[in-house]
PAGUKE-659143 format. One record per residue (C-alpha): residue in three letters; residue number from 1; x, y, z. Coordinates in nm, 4 decimals, always signed. Layout:
<recs>
<aa=ala	i=NUM	east=X	north=Y	up=Z>;
...
</recs>
This chain:
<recs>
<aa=unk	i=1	east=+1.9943	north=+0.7363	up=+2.0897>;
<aa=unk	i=2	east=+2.1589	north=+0.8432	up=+1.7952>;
<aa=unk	i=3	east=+2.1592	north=+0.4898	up=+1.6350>;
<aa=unk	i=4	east=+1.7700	north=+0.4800	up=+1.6606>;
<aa=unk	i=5	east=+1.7530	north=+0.8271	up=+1.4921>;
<aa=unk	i=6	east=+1.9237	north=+0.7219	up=+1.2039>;
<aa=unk	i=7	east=+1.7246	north=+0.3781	up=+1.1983>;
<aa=unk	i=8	east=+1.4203	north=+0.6297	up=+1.1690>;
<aa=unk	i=9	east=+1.5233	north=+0.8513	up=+0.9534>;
<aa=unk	i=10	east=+1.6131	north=+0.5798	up=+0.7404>;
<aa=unk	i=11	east=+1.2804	north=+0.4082	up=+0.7369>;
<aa=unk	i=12	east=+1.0505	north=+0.5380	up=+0.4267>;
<aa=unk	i=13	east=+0.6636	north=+0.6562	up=+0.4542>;
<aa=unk	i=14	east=+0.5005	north=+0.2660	up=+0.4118>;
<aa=unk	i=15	east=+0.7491	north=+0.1182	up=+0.7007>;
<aa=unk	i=16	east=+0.6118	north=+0.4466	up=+0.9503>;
<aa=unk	i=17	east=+0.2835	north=+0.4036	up=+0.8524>;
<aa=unk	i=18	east=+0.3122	north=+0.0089	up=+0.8846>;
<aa=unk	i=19	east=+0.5233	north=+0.0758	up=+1.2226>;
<aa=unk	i=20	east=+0.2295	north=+0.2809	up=+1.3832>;
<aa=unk	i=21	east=-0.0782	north=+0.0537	up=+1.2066>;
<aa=unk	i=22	east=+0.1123	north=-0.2051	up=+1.4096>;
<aa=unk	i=23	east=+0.1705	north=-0.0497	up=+1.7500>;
<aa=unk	i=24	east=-0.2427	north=+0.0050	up=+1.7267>;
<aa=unk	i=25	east=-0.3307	north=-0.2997	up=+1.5987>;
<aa=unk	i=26	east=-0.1064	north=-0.4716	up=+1.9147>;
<aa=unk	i=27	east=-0.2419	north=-0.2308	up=+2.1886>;
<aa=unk	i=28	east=-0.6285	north=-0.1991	up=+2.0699>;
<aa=unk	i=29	east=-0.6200	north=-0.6098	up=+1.9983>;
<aa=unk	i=30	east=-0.4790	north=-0.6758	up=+2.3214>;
<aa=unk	i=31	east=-0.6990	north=-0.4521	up=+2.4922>;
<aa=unk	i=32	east=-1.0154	north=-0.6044	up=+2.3414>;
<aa=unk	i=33	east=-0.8995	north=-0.9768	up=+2.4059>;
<aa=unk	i=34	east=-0.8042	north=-0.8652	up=+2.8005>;
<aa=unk	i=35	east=-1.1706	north=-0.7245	up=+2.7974>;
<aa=unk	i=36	east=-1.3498	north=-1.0493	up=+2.6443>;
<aa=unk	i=37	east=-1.1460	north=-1.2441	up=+2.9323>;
<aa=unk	i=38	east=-1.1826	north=-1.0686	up=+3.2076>;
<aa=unk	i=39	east=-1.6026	north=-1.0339	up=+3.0762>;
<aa=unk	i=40	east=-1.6456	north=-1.3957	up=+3.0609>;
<aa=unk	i=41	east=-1.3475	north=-1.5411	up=+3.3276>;
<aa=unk	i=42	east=-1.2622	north=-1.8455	up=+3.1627>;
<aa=unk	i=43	east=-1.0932	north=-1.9232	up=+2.8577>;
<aa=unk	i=44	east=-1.3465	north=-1.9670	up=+2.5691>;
<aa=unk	i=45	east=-1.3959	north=-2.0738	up=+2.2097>;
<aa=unk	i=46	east=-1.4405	north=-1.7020	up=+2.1222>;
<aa=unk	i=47	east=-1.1837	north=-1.5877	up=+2.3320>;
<aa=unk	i=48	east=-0.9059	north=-1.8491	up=+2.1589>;
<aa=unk	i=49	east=-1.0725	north=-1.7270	up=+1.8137>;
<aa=unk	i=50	east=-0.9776	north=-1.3576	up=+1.8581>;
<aa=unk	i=51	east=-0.6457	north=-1.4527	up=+2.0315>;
<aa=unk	i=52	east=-0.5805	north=-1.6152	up=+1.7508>;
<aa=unk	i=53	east=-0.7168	north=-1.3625	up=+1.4837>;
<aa=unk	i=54	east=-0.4709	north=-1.1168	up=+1.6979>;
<aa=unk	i=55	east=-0.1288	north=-1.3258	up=+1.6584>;
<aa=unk	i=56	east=-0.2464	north=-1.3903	up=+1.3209>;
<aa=unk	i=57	east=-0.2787	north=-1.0038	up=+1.2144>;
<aa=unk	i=58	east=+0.0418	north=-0.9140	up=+1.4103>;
<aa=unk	i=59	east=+0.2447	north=-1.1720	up=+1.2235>;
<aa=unk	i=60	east=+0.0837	north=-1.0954	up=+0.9097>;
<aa=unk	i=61	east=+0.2447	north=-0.6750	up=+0.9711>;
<aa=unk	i=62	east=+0.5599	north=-0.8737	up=+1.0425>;
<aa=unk	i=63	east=+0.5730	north=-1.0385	up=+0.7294>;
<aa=unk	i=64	east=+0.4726	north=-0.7273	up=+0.5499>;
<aa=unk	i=65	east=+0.7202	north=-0.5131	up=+0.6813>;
<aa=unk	i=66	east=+1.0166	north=-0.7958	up=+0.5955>;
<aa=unk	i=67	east=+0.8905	north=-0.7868	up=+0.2886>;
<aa=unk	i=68	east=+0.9590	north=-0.4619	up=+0.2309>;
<aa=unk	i=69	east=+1.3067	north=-0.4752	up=+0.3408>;
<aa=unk	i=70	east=+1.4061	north=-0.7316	up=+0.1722>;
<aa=unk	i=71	east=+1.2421	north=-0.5326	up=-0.1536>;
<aa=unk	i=72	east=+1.5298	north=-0.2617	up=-0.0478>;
<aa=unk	i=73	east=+1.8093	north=-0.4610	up=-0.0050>;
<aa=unk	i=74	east=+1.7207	north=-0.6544	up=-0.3560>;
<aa=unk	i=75	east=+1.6860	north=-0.2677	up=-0.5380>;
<aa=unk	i=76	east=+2.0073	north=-0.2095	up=-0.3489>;
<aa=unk	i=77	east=+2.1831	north=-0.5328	up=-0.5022>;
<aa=unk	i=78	east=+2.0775	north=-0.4646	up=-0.8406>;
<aa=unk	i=79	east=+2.1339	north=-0.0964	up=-0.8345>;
<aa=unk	i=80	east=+2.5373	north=-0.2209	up=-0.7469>;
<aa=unk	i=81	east=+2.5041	north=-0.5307	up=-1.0109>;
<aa=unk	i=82	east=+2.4049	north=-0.3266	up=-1.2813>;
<aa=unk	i=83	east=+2.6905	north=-0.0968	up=-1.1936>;
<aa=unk	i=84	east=+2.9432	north=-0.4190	up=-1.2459>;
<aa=unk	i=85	east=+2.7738	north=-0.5035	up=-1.5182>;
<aa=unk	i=86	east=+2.8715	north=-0.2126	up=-1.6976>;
<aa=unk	i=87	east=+3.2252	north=-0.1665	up=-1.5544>;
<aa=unk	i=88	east=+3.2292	north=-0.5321	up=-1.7279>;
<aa=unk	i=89	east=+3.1495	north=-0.3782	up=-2.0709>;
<aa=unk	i=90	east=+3.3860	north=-0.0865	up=-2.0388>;
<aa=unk	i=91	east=+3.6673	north=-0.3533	up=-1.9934>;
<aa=unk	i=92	east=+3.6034	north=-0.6079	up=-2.2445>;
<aa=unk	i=93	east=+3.5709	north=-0.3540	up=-2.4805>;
<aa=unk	i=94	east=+3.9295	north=-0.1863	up=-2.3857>;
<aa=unk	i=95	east=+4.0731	north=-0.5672	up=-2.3980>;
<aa=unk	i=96	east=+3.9454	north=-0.6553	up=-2.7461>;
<aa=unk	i=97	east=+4.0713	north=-0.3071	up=-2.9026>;
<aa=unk	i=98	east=+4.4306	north=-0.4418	up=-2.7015>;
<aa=unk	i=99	east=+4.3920	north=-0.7843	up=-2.8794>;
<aa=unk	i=100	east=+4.3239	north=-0.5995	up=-3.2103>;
<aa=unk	i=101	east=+4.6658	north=-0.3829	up=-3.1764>;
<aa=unk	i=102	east=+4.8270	north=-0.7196	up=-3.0962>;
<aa=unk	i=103	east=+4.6524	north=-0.9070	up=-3.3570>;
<aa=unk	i=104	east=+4.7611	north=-0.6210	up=-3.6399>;
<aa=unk	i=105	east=+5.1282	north=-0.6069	up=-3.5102>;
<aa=unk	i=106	east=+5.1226	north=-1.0192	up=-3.4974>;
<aa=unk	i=107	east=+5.0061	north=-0.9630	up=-3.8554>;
<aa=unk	i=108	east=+5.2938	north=-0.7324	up=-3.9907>;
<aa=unk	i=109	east=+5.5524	north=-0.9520	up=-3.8190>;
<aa=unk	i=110	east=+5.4889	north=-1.2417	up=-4.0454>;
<aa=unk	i=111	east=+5.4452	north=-1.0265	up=-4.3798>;
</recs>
């Protein structure tokens, strides 16, 4: 229980709002295809249209919602990479004032 509250509270307004647009669009489409079957009794071409239709618009909420995970993780990722990036900087710039002091002492040796 307490791992689904913090998958929740995790999720940001578009993922609830894409969550609940998809727990309608699976009950009312389901609904309406059961009701187009059960009005005719057979399987027909309409019937395989909006079945179709259905599965499409559920997978197309899928994809939308991965989407936006993904979009996370990658803002995640560069949030850390630009992070490296900079610890990079720091420490090239601490080694080249190190191979200055060895370059001027390397100097005065030879004078």
């Amino acid at each position: 229980m307490n791992a689904l509250k913090k998958m929740v509270n995790r999720l940001n307004f578009f993922e609830k709002m894409l969550l609940i647009v998809g727990i309608t669009v699976t009950i009312v489409g389901f609904y309406y295809i059961n009701k187009v079957y059960t009005g005719e009794g057979h399987l027909s071409w309409a019937l395989l249209q909006a079945a179709f239709l259905w599965l499409l618009l559920l997978f197309m909420i899928i994809l939308t919602d991965s989407n936006e995970s993904i979009k996370e993780e990658l803002r995640e990722v560069i949030g850390k990479h630009v992070e490296e990036t900079k610890l990079l900087k720091e420490i090239s710039k601490e080694q080249l004032a190190e191979l200055r002091v060895i370059k001027a002492a390397l100097s005065k040796k030879k004078k």
